[in-house]
C-alpha positions as CSV (number, residue, x, y, z in Angstrom):
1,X,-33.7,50.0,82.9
2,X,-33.1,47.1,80.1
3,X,-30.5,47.7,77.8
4,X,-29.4,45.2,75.3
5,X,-26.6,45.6,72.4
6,X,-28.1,45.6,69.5
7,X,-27.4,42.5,67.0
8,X,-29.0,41.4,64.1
9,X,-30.1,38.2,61.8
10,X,-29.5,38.0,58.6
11,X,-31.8,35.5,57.5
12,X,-34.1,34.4,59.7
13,X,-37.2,37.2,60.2
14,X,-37.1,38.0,64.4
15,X,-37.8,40.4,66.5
16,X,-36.0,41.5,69.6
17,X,-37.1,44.3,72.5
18,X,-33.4,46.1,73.1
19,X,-34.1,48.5,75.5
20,X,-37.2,48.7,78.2
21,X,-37.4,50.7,81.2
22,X,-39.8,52.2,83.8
23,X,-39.7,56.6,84.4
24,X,-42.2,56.2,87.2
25,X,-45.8,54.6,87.3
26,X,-47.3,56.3,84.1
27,X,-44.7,56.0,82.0
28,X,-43.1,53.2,80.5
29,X,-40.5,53.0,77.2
30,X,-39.7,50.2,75.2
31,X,-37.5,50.2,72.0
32,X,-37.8,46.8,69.8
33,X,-36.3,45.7,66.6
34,X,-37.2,43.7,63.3
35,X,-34.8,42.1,60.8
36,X,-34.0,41.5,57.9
37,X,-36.5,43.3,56.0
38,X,-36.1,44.0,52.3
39,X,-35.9,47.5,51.1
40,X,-39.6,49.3,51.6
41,X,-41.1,46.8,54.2
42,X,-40.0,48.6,57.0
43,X,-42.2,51.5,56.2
44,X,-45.1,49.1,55.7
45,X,-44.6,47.3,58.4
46,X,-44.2,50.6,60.6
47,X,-46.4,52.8,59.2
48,X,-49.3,50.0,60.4
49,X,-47.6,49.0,63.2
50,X,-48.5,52.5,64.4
51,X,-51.3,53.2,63.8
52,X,-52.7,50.4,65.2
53,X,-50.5,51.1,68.8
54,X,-52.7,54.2,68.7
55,X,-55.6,53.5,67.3
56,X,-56.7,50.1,68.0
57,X,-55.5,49.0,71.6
58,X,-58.7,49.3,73.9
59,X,-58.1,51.2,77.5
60,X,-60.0,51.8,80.5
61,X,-60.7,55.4,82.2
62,X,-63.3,57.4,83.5
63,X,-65.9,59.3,81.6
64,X,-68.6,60.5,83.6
65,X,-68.8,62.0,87.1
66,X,-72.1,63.2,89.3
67,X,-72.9,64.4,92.4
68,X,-75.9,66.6,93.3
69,X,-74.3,69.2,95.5
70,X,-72.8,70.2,91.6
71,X,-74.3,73.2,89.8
72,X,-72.2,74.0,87.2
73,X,-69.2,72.5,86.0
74,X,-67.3,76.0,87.1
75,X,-68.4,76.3,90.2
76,X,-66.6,75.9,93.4
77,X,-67.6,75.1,96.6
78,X,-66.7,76.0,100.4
79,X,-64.1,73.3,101.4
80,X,-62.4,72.7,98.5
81,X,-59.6,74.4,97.2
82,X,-60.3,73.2,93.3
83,X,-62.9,74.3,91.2
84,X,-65.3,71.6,90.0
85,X,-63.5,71.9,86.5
86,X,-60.1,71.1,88.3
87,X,-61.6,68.0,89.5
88,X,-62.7,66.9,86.5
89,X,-60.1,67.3,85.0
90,X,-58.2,65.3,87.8
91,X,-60.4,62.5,87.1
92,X,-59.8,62.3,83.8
93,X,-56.1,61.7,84.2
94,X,-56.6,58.4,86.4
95,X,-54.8,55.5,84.8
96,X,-56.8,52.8,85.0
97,X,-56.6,48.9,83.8
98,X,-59.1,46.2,83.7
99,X,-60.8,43.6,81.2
100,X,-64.1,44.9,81.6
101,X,-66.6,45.0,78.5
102,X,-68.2,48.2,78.4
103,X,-69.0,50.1,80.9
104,X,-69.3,49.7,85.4
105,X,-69.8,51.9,88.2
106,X,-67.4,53.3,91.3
107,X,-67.2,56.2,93.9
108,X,-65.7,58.3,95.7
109,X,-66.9,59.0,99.4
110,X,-64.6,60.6,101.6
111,X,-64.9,63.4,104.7
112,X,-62.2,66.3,104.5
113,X,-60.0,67.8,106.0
114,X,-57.2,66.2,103.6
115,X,-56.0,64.9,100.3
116,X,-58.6,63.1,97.6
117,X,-56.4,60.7,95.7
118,X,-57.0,58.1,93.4
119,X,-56.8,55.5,96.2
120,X,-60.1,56.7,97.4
121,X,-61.7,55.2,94.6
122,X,-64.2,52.4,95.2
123,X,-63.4,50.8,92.3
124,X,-64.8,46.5,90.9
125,X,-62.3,43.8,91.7
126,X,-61.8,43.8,88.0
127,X,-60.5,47.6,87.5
128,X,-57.1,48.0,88.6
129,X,-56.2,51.7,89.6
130,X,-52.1,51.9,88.6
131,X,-50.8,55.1,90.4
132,X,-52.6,55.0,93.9
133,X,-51.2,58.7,94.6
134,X,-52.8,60.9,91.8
135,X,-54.0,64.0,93.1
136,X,-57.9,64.6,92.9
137,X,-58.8,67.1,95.4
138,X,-57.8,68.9,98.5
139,X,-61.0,69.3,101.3
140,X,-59.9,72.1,103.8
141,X,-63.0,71.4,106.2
142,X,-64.7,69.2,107.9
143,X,-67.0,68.4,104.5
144,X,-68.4,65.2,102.6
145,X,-67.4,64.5,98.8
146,X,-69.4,62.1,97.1
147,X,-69.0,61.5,93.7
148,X,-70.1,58.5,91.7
149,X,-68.6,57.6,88.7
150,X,-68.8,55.5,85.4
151,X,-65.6,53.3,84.2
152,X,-65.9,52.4,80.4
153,X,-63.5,50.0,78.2
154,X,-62.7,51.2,74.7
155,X,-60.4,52.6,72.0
156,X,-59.7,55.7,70.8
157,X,-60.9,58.8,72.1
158,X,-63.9,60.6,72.7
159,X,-65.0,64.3,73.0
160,X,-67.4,65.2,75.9
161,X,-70.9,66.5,73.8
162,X,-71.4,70.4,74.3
163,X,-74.3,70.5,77.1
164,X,-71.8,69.0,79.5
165,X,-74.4,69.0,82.8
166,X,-77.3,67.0,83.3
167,X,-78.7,66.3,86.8
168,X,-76.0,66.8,88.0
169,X,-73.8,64.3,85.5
170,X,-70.4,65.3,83.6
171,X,-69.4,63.6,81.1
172,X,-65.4,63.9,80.5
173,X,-63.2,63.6,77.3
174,X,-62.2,60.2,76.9
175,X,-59.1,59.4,76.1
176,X,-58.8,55.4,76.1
177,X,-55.7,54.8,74.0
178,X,-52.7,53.6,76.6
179,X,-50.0,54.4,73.8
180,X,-48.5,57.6,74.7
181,X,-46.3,58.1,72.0
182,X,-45.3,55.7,69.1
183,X,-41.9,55.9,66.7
184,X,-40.8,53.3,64.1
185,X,-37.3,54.7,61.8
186,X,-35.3,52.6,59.3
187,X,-31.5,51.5,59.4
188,X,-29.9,50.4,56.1
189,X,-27.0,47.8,55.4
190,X,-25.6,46.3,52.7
191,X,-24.4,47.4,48.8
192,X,-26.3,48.0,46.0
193,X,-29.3,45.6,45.3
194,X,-28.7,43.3,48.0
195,X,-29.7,46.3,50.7
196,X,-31.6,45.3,53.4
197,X,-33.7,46.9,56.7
198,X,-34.0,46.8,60.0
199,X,-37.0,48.5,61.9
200,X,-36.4,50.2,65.0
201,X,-39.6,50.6,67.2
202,X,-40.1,53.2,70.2
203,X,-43.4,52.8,72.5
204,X,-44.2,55.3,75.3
205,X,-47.6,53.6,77.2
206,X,-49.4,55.1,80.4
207,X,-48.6,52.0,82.7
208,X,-51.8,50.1,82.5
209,X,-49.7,48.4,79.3
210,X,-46.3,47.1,79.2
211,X,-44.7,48.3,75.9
212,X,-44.1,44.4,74.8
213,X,-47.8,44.3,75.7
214,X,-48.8,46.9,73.6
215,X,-46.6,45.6,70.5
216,X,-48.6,42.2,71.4
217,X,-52.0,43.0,71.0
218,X,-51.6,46.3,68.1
219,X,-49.9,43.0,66.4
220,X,-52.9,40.4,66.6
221,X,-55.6,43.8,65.9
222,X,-53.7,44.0,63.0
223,X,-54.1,40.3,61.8
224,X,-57.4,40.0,62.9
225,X,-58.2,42.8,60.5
226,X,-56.5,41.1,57.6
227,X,-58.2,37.2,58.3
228,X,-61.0,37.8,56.1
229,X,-59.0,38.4,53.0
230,X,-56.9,35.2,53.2
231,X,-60.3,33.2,51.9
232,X,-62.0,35.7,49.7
233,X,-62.3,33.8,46.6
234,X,-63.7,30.9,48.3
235,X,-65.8,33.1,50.4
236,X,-67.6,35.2,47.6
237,X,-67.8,31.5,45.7
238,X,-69.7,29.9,48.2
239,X,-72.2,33.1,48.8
240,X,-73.0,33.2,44.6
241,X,-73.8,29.4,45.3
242,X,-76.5,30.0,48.1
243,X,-78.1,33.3,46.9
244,X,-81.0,31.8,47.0
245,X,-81.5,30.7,50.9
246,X,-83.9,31.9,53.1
247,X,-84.4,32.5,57.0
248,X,-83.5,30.1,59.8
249,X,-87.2,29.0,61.6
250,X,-87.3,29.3,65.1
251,X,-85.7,26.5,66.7
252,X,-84.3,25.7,70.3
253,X,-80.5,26.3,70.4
254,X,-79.6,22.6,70.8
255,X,-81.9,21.6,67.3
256,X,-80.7,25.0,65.8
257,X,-77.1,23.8,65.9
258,X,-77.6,19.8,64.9
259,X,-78.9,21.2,62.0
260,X,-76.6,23.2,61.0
261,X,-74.1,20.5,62.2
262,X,-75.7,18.1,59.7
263,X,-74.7,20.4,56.6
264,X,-71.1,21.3,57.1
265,X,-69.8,18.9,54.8
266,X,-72.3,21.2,52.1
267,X,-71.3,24.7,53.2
268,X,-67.8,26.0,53.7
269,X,-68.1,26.8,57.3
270,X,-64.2,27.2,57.9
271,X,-64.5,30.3,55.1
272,X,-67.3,32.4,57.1
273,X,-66.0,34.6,60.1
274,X,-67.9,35.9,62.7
275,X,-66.7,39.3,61.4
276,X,-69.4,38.9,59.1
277,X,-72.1,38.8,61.9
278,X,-73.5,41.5,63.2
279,X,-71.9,40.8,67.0
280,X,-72.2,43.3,69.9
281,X,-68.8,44.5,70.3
282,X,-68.6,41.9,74.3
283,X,-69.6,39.1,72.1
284,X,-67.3,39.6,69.9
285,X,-64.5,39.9,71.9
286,X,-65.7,37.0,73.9
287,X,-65.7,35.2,71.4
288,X,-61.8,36.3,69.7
289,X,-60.4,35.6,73.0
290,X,-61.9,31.9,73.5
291,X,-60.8,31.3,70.3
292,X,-63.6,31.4,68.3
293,X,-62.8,32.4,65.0
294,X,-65.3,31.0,62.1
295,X,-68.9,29.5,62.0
296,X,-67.2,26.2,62.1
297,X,-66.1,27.3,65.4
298,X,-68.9,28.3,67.2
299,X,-71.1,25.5,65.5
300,X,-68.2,23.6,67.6
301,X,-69.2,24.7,71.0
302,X,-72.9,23.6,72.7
303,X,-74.5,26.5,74.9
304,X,-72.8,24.9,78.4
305,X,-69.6,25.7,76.4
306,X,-70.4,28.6,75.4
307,X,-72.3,29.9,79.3
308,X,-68.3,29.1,80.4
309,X,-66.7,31.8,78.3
310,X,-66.0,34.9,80.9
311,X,-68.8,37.5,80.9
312,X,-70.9,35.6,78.7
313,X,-74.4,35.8,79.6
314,X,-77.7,33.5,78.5
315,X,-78.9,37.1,76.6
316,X,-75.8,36.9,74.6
317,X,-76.6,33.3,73.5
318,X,-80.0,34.6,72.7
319,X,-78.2,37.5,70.7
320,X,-76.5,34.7,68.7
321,X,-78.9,32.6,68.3
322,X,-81.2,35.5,66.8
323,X,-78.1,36.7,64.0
324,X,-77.7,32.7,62.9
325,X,-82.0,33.2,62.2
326,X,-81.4,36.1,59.9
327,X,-78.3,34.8,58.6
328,X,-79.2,33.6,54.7
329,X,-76.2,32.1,53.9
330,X,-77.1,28.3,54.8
331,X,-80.3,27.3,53.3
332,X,-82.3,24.0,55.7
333,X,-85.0,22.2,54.9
């Protein structure tokens, strides 16, 4: 455990984590600090802050499992001392971490007698299981348990839809959100009008996020929510301008984007966001995390640049390319 004495600036805006510390491999606590904030920011600022800890950070975990020696999701079978709902159940609390985009496959395949855990998971190189030792099932005989399994990336949660068996399939509640728990209170100093704050921040995650982590990326959700308001004017200027445009032809990607190219110094390009486009949620996120932020941006990089990004595929150029056709906000002779 971290613990730091708490002290304070009193001008400069900063941020400080005072205490962090470890309880085991699925819980981790950090406590942070901002100051000086003027009286009612605090709130703001930590009313948002938390929401967006719980809200809008993306995890990983498991939501379906099938195997064909299942009936019912009650059942049991000979071998194994858990019901199938047990094991379900089990599954569903499996920490997992990984920067995947949407949805992979794993297993399980193991012979009994003995102890299922979560390191029997045939997992991708690029899921990370955190606690190795979580308890899945106990096999009493000499039996096989094959289960096959579907890892999906995303935030929030999800309930499991009523008919719960098909072929042989469960799907599970889905709980993605890493944040546990989330706290923000207020501490007040100073006299009379010249009061000030200081926000006090407490973050519980699962162990696939580091507390600072968590603060890091709730923080840049939150900003990347707020972008399109900072040009708003200019934006809703330039789209009365070009009401009039019409649909891209059909070009090849390289003459697609010369054009377009040629008439940036006409059309604020800086001012659209690719919030705008109607972007699968991979390509977007491809595209946030390579920096990508604006038209101008992306009119910036040629298709080798963009075949680079990680998990970008030639159908997700295509997908691109086919929004900036319907897209009548540049018009092209």
């Amino acid at each position: 455990m971290v613990r730091e004495k708490v002290t304070i600036s009193t001008r400069t805006l900063q941020w400080k984590c005072v205490e962090s510390r470890k309880d085991n491999k699925r819980l981790y606590y950090g406590r942070f600090i901002l100051s000086p904030l003027m009286k009612g920011q605090s709130d703001t600022i930590g009313i948002a802050i938390r929401r967006a800890l719980l809200g809008e950070i993306e995890g990983t975990c498991i939501t379906r499992a099938k195997s064909e020696k299942i009936s019912h999701e009650f059942s049991t079978i000979t071998g194994i001392q858990e019901s199938i709902h047990e094991i379900l159940m089990n599954l569903n609390e499996i920490v997992l971490r990984s920067n995947l985009y949407g949805t992979c496959d794993a297993s399980i395949c193991v012979k009994g007698p003995g102890y299922v855990t979560a390191q029997d998971i045939i997992v991708p190189p690029f899921v990370e299981i955190i606690d190795n030792t979580q308890h899945i099932a106990s096999l009493t005989e000499p039996i096989d348990l094959c289960i096959r399994l579907q890892i999906e990336r995303n935030r929030g949660y999800r309930i499991k839809p009523t008919k719960t068996f098909q072929d042989g399939s469960f799907p599970l509640d889905a709980v993605f959100m890493p944040v546990r728990n989330a706290n923000h209170s207020v501490h007040s100093y100073g006299n009379g009008n010249e009061k000030q704050e200081i926000l006090f921040l407490e973050i519980w995650t699962n162990g696939s996020l580091t507390p600072k982590e968590a603060l890091h990326e709730a923080s840049r959700n939150l900003i990347d929510l707020f972008i399109p308001f900072l040009h708003a004017d200019e934006q809703n200027l330039h789209l009365e301008k070009n009401q009039h445009n019409f649909t891209l032809p059909l070009f090849t990607f390289h003459d697609r984007l010369t054009k377009l190219r040629k008439n940036k110094k006409e059309i604020p390009l800086k001012y659209i966001f690719i919030d705008q486009f109607e972007l699968t949620p991979k390509i977007y996120n491809c595209l946030k995390r390579s920096n990508i932020h604006t038209l101008s941006d992306l009119l910036n990089k040629s298709q080798e640049d963009l075949m680079q990004i990680e998990d970008f595929h030639i159908d997700d150029v295509k997908h691109i390319l086919g929004i900036l056709e319907i897209e009548k906000h540049f018009a092209m002779d």
